[in-house]
MDTraj code that builds the backbone (N, CA, C; nanometers):
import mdtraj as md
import numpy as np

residues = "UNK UNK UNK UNK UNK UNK UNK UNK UNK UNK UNK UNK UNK UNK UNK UNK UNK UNK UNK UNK UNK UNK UNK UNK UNK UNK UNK UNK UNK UNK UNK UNK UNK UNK UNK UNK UNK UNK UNK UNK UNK UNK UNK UNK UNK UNK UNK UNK UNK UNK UNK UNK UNK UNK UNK UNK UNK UNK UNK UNK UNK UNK UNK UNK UNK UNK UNK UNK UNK UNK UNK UNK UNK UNK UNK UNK UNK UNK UNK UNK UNK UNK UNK UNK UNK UNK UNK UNK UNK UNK UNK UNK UNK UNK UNK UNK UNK UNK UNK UNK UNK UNK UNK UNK UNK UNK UNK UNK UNK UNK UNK UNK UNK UNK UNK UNK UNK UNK UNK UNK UNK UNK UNK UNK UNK UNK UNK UNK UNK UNK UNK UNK UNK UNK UNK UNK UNK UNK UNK UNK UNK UNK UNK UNK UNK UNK UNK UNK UNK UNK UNK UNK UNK UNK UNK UNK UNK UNK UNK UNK UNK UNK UNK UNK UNK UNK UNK UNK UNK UNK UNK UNK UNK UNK UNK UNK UNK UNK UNK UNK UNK UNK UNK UNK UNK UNK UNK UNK UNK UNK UNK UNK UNK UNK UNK UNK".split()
xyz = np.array([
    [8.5967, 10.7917, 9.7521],
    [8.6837, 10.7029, 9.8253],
    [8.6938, 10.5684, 9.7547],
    [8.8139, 10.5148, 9.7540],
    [8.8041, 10.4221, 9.7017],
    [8.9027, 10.2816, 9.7831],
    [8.8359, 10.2544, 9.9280],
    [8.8910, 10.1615, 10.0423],
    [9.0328, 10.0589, 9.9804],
    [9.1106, 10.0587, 9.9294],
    [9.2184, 9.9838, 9.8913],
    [9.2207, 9.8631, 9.9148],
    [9.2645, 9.8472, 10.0705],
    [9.2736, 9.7449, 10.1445],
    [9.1480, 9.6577, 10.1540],
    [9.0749, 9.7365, 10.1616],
    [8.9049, 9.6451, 10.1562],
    [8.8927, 9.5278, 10.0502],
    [8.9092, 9.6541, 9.9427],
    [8.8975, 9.5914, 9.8011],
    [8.9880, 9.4679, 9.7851],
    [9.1274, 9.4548, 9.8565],
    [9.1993, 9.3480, 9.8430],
    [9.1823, 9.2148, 9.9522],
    [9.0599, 9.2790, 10.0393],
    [9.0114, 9.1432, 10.1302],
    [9.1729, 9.1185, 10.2374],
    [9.2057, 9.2160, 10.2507],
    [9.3201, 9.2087, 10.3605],
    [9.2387, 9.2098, 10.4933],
    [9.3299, 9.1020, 10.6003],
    [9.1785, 9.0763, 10.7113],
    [9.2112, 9.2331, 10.7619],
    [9.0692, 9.2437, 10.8559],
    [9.0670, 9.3416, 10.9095],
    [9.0531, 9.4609, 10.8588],
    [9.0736, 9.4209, 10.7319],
    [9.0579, 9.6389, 10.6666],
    [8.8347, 9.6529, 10.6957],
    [8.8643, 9.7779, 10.6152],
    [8.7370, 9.8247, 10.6551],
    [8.7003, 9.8912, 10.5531],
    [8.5846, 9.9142, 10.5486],
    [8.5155, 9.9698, 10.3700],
    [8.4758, 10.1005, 10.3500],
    [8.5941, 10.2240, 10.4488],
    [8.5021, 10.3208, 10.4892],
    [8.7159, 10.3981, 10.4919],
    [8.7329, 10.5357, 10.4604],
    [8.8711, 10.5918, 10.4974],
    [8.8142, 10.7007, 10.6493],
    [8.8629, 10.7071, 10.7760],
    [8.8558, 10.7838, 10.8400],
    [8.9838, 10.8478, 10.8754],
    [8.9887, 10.9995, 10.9344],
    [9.0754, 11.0800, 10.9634],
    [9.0425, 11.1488, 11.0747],
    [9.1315, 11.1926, 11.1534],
    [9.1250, 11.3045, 11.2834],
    [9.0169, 11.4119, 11.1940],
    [8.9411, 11.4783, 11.2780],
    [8.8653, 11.5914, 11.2672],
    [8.9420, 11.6897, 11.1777],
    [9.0902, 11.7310, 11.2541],
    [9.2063, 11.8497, 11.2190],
    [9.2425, 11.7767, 11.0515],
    [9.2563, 11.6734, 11.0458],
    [9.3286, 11.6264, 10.9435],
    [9.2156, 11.6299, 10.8099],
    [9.0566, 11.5574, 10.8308],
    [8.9498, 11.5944, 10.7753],
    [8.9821, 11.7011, 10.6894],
    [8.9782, 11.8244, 10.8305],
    [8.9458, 12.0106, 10.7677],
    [9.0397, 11.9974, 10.6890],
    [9.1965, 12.0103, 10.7127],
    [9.2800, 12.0398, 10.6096],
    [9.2680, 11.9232, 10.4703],
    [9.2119, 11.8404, 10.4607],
    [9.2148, 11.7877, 10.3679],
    [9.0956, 11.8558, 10.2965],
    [9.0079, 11.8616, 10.3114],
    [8.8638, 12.0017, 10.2326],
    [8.8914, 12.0863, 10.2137],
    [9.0463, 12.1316, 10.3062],
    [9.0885, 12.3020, 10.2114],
    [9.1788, 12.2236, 10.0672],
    [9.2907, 12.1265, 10.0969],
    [9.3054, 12.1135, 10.0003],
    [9.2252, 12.0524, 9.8631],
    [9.1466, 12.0295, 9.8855],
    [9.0102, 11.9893, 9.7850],
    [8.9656, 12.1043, 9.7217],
    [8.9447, 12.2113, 9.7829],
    [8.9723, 12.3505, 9.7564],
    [9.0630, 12.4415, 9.6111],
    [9.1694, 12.3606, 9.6551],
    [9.3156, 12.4192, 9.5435],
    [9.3183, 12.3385, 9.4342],
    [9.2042, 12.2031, 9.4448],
    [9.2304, 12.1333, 9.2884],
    [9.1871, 12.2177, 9.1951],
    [9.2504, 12.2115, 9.0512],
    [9.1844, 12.2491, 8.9490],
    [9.0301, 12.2100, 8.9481],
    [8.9693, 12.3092, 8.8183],
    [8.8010, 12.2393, 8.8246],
    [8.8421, 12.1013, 8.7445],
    [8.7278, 12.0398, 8.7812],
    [8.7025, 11.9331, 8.7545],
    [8.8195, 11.7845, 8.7778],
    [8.8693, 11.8674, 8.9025],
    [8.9316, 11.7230, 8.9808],
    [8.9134, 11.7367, 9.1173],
    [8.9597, 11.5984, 9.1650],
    [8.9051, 11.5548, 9.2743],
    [8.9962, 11.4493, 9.3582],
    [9.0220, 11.4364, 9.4672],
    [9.0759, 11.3403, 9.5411],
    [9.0190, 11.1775, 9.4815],
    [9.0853, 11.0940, 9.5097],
    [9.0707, 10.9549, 9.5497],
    [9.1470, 10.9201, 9.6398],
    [9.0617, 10.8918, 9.7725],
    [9.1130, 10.8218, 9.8852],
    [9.1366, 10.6893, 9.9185],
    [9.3068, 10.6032, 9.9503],
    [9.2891, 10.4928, 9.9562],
    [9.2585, 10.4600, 10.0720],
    [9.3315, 10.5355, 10.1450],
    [9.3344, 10.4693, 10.3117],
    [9.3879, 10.5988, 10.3645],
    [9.3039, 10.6012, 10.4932],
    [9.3520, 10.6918, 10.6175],
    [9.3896, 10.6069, 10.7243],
    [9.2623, 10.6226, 10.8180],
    [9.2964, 10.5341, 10.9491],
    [9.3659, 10.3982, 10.9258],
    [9.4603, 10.3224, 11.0027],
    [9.4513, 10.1764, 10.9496],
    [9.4349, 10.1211, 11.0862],
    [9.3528, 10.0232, 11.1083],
    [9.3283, 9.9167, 11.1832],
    [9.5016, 9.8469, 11.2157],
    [9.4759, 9.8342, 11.3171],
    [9.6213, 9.7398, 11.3701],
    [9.6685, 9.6080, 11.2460],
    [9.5448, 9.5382, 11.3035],
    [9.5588, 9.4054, 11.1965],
    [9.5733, 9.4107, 11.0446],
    [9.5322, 9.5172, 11.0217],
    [9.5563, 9.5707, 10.9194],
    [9.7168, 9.5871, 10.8417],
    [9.7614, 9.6783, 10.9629],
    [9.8943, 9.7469, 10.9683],
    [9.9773, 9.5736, 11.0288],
    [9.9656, 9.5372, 11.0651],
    [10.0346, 9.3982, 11.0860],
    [10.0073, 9.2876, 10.9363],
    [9.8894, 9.2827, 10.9223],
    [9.9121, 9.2450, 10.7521],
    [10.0144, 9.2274, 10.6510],
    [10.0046, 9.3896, 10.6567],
    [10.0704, 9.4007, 10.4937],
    [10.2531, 9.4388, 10.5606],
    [10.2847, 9.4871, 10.6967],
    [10.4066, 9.4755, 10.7240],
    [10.4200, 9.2882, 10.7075],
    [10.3584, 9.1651, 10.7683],
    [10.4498, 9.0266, 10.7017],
    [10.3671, 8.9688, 10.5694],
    [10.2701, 9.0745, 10.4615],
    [10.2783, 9.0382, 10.3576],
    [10.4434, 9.0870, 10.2467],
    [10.4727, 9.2074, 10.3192],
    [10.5672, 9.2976, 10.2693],
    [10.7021, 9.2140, 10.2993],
    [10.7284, 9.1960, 10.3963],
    [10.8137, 9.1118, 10.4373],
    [10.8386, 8.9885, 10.3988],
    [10.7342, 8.8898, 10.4012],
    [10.7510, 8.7864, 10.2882],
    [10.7932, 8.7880, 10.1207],
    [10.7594, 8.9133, 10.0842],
    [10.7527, 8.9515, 9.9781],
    [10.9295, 8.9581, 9.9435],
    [10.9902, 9.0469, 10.0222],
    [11.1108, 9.0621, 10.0238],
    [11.1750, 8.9082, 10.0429],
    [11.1592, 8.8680, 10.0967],
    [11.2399, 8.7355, 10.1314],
    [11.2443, 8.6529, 10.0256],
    [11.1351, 8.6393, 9.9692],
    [11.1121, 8.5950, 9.8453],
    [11.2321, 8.6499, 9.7197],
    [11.2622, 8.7885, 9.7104],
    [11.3571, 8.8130, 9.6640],
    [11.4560, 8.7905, 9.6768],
    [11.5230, 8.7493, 9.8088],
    [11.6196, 8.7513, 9.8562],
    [11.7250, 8.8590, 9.9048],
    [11.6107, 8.9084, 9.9865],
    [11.6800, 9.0410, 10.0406],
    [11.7479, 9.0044, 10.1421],
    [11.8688, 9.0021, 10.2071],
    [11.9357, 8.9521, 10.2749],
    [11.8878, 8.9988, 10.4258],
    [11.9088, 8.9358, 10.4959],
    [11.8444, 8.9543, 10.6558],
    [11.8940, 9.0865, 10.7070],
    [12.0110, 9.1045, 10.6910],
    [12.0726, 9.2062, 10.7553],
    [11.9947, 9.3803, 10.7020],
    [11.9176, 9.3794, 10.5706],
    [11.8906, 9.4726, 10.5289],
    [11.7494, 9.4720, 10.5034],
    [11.6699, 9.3371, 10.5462],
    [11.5575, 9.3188, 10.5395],
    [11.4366, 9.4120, 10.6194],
    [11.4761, 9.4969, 10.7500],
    [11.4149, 9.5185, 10.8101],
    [11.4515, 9.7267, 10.7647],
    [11.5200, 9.7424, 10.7325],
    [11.5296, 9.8853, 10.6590],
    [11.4632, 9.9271, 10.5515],
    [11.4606, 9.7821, 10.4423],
    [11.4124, 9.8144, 10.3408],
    [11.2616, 9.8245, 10.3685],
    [11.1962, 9.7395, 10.4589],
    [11.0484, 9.7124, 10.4943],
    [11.0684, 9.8362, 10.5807],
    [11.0846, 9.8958, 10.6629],
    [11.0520, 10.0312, 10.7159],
    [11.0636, 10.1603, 10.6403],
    [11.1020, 10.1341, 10.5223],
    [11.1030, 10.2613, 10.3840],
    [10.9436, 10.2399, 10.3462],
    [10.8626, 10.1253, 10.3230],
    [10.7531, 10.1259, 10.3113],
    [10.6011, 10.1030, 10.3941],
    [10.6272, 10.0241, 10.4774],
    [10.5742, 10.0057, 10.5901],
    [10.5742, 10.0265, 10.7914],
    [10.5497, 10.0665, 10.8193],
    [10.5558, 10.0845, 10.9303],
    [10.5166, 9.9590, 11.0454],
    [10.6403, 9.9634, 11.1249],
    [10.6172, 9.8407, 11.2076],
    [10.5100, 9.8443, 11.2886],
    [10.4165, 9.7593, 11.2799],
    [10.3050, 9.7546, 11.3930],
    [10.2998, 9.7202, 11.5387],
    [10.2556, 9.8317, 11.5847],
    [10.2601, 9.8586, 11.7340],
    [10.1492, 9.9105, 11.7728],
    [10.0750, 9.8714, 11.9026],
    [9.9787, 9.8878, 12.0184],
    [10.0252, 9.9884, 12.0983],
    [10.1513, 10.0373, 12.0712],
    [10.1715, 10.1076, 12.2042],
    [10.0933, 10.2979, 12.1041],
    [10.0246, 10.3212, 12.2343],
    [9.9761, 10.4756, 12.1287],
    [10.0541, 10.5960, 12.1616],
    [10.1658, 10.5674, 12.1977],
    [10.3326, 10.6666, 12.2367],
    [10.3904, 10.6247, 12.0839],
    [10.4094, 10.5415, 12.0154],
    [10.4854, 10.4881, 11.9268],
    [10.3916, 10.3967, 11.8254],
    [10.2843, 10.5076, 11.7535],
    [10.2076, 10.4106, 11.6685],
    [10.2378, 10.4525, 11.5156],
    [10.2354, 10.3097, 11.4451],
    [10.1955, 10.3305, 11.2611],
    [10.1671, 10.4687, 11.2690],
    [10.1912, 10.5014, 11.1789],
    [10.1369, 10.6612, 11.1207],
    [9.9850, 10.6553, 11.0772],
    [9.9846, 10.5287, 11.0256],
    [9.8009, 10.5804, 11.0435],
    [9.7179, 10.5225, 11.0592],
    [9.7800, 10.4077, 11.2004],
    [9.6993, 10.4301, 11.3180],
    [9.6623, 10.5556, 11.3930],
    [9.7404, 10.6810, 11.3423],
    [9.6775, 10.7963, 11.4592],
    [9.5387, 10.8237, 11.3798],
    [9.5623, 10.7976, 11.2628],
    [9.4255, 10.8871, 11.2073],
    [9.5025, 11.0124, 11.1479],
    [9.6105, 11.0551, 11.1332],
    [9.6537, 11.1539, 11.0899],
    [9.7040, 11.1402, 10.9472],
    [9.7375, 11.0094, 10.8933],
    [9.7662, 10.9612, 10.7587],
    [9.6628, 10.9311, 10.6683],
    [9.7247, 10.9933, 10.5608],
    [9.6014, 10.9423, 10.4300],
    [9.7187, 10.9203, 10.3236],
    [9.6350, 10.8687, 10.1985],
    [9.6993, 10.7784, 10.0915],
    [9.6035, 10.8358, 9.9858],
    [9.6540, 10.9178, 9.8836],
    [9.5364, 10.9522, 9.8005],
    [9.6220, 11.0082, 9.6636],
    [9.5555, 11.0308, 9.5645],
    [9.5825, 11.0762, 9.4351],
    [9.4818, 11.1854, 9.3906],
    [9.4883, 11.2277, 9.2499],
    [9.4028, 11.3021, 9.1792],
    [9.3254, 11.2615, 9.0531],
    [9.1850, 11.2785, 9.0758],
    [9.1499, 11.2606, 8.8958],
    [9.1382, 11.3317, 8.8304],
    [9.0419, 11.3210, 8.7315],
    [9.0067, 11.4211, 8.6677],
    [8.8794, 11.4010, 8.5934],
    [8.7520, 11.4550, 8.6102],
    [8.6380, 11.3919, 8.5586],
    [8.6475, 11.3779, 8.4214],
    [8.5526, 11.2434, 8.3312],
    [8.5900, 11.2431, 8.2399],
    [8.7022, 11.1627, 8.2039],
    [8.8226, 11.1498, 8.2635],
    [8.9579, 11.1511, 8.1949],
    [8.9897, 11.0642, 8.3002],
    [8.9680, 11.0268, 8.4358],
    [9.0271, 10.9420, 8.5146],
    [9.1552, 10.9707, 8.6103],
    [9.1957, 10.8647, 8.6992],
    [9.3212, 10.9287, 8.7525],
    [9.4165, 10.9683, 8.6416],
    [9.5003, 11.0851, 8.7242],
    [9.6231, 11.1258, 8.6814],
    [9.7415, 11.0815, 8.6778],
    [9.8395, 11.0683, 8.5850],
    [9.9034, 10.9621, 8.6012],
    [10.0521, 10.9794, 8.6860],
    [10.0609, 10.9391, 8.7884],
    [10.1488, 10.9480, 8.8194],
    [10.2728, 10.8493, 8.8910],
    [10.2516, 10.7679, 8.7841],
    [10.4342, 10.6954, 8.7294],
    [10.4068, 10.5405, 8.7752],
    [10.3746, 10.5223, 8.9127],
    [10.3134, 10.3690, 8.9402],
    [10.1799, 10.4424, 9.0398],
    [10.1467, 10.3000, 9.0467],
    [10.0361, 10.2769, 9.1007],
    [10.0012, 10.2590, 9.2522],
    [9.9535, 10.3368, 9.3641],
    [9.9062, 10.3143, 9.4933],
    [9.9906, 10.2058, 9.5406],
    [10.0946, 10.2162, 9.6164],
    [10.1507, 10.0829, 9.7257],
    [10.2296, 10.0518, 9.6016],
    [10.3021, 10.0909, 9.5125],
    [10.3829, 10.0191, 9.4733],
    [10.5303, 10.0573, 9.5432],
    [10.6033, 9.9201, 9.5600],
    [10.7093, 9.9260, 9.6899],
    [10.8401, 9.9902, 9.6351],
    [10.8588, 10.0588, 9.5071],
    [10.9516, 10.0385, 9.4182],
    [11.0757, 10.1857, 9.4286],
    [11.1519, 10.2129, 9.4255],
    [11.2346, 10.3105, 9.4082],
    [11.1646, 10.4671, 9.2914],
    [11.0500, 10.3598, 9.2006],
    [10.9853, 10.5432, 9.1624],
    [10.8738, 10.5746, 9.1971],
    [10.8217, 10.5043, 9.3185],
    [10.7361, 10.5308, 9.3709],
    [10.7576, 10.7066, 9.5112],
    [10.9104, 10.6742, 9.4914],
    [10.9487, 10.7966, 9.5949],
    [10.8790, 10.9880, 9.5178],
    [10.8484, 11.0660, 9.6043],
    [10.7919, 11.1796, 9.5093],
    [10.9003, 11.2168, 9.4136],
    [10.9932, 11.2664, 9.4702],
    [11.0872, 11.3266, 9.3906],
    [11.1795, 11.2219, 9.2792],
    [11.0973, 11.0990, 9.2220],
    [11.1870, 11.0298, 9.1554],
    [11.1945, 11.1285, 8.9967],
    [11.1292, 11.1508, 8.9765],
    [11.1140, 11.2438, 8.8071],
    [11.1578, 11.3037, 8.8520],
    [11.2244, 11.4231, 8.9336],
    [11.2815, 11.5473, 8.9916],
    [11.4717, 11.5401, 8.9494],
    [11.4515, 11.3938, 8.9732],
    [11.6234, 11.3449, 8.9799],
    [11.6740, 11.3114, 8.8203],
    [11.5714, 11.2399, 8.6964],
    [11.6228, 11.2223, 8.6352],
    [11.6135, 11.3331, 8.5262],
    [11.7066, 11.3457, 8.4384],
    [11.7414, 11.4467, 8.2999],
    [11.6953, 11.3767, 8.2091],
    [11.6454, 11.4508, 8.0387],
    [11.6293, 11.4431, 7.9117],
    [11.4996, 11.3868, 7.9513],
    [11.3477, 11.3843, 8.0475],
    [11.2449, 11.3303, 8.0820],
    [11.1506, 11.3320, 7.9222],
    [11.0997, 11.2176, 7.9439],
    [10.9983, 11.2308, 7.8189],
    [10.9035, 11.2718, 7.8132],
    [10.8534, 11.3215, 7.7653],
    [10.6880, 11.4040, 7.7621],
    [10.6294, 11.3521, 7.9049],
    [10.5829, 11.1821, 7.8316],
    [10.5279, 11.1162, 7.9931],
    [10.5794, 11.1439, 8.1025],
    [10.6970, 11.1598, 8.1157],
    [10.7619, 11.1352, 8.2363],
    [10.7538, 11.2833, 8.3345],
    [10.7536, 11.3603, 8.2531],
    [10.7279, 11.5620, 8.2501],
    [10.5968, 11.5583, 8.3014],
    [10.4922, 11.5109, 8.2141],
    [10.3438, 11.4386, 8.2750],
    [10.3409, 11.4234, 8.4325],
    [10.4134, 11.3091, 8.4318],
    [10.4331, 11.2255, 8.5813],
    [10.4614, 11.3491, 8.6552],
    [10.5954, 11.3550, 8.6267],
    [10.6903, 11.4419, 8.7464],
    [10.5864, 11.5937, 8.8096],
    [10.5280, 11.6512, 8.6913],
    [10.4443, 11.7393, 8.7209],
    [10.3116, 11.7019, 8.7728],
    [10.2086, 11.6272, 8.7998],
    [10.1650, 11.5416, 8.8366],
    [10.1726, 11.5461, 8.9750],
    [10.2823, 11.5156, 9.0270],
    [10.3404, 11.4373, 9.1452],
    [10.3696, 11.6014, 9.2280],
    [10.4294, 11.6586, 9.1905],
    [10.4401, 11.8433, 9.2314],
    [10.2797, 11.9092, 9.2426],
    [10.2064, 11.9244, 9.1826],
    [10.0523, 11.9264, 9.1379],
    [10.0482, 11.8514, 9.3468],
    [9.9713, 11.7396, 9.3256],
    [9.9566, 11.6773, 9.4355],
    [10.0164, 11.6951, 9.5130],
    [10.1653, 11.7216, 9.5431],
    [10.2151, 11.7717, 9.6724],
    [10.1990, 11.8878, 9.6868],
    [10.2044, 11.9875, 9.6659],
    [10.2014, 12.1319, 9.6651],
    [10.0700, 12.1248, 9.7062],
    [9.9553, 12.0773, 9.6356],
    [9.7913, 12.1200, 9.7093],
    [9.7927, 12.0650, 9.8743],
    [9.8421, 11.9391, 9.8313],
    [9.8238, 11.9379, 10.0038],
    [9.9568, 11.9761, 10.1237],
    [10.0155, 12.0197, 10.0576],
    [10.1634, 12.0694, 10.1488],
    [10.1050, 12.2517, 10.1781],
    [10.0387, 12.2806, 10.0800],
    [9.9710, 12.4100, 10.1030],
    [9.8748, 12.4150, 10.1978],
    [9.7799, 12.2886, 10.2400],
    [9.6784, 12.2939, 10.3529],
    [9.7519, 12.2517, 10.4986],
    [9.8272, 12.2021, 10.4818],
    [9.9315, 12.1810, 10.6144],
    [9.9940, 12.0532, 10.5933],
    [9.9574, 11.9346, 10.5158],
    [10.0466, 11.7655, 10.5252],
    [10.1229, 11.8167, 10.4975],
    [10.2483, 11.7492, 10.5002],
    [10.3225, 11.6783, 10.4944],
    [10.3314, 11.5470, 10.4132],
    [10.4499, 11.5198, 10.3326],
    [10.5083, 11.4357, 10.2192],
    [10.5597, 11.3173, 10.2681],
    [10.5433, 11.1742, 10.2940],
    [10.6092, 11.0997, 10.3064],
    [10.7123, 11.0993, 10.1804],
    [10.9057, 11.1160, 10.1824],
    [10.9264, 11.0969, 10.0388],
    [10.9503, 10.9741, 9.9347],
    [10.9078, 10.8836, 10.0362],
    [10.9102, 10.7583, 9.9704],
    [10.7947, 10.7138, 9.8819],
    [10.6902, 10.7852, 9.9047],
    [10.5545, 10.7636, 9.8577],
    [10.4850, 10.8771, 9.8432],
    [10.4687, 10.8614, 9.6967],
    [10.3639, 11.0185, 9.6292],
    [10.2780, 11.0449, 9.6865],
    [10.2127, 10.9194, 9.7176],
    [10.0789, 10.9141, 9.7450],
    [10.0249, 10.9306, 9.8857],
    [10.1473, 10.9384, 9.9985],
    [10.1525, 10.9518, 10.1562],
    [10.1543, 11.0816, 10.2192],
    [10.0516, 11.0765, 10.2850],
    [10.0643, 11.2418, 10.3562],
    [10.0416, 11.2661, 10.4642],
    [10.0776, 11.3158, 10.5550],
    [10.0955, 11.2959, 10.7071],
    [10.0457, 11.5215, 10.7765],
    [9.9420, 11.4823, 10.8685],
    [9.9172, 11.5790, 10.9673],
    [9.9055, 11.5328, 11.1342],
    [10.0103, 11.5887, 11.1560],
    [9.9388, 11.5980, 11.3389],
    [9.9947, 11.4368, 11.3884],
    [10.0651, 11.3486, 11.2839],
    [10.1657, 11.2362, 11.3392],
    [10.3016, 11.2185, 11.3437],
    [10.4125, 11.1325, 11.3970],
    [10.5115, 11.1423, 11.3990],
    [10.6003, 11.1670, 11.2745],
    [10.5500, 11.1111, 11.1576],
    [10.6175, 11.2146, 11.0272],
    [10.6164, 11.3507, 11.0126],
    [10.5060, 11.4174, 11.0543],
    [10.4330, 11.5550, 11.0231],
    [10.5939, 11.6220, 11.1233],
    [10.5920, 11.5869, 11.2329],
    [10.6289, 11.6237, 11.3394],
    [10.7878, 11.6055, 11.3388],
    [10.8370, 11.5198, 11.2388],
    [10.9290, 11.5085, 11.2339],
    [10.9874, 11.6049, 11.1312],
    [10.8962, 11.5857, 10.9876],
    [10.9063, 11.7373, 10.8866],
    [10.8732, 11.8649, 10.9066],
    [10.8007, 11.8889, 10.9933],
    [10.8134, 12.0526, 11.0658],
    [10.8467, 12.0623, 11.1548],
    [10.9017, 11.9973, 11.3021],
    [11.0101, 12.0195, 11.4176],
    [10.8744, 12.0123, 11.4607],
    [10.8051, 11.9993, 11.4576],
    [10.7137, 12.0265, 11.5932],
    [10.7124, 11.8552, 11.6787],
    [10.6133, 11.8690, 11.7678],
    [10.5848, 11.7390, 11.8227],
    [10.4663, 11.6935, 11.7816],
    [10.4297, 11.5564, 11.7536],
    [10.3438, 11.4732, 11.7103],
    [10.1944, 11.5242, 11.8276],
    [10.1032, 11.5378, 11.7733],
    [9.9751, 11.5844, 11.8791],
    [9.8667, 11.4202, 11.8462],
    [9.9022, 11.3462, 11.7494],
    [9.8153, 11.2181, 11.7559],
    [9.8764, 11.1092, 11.7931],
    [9.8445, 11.0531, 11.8552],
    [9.8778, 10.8956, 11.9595],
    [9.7530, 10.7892, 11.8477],
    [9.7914, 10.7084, 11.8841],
    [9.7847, 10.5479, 11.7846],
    [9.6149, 10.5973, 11.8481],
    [9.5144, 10.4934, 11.7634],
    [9.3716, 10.4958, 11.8133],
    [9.3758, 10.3354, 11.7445],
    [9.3297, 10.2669, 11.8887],
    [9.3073, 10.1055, 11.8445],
    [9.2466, 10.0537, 11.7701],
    [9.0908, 10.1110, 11.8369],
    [8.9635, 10.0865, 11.7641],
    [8.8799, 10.2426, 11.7485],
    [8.7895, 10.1865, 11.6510],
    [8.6822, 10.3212, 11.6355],
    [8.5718, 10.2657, 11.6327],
    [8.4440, 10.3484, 11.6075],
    [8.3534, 10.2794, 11.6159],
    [8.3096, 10.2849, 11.4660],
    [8.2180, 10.1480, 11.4097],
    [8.2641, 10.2102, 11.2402],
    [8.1316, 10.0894, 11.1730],
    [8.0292, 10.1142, 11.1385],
    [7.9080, 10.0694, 11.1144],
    [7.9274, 10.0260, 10.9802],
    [7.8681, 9.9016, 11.0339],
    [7.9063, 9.7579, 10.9615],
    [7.8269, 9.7005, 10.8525],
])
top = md.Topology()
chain = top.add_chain()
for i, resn in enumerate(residues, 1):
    res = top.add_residue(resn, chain, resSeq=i)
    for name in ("N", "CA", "C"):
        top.add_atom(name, md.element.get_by_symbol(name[0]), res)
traj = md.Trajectory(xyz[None], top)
């Protein structure tokens, strides 16, 4: 595991990734389907509210700063972030505990590379960005395969793909539920208990 948010001293994060029980198991089967000698790196599962309120008006400032115009300011920040909410009918995705954020390594050799880096807010951060473009360069063939590699292991244990983010994967929350028709079975969780 490697706590993201911790590491960046964002208030409220926590130095520890937790997940629903259901979401746990299927993530150990897909741990299962890696090649030998790779392995998950986890950034974040559960997120703390304050957390999830954070980086939605660090994200947001961020944009403004660009000059993203008001009218489109709040679309573009919901492609990456999720608006923070208390209500546990209508929570962050991972506030349920059903979201994780993770990549692949490879012992020896380190993460795998795939194209940017964890939370980057950018248009090739989406999975299928190598999928779309022609004449790819070796690297980019790298990447794109890479990025298929990682979805496929865990789309095979049951997540679900956020497609904006390689690195996003959703069980048993309102994404999951929205990419297989079913209904969402996790509601927001405020607090946990989580030794300090």
């Amino acid at each position: 595991m490697d706590p993201y948010y911790y590491k960046k001293n964002i208030p409220g994060s926590i130095d520890d990734c937790y997940l629903r029980e259901s979401a746990a198991e299927l993530l150990l089967q897909a741990a299962k389907l890696l090649k030998d000698n790779h392995y998950f790196i986890v950034y974040d599962a559960w997120r703390p509210y304050k957390v999830q309120l954070a980086l939605y008006q660090q994200f947001e400032q961020e944009l403004k700063k660009k000059g993203i115009p008001e009218h489109q300011l709040k679309k573009v920040l919901r492609n990456y972030v999720d608006v923070p909410s208390k209500d546990p009918m209508k929570p962050a995705n991972h506030l349920t505990g059903g979201a994780i954020d993770l990549t692949i390594a490879c012992s020896g050799e380190g993460i795998l590379n795939m194209g940017t880096g964890f939370d980057d807010f950018s248009e090739k951060s989406a999975t299928d960005y190598y999928e779309k473009l022609s004449n790819l360069t070796k690297e980019e063939q790298t990447i794109r395969d890479n990025r298929r590699y990682l979805k496929e292991v865990m789309e095979k244990a049951g997540f679900t793909n956020y497609p904006e983010e390689w690195w996003h994967f959703d069980y048993g929350n309102q994404n999951w539920g929205k990419a297989t028709g079913n209904i969402a079975i996790y509601g927001g969780i405020l607090e946990i208990e989580h030794d300090k």
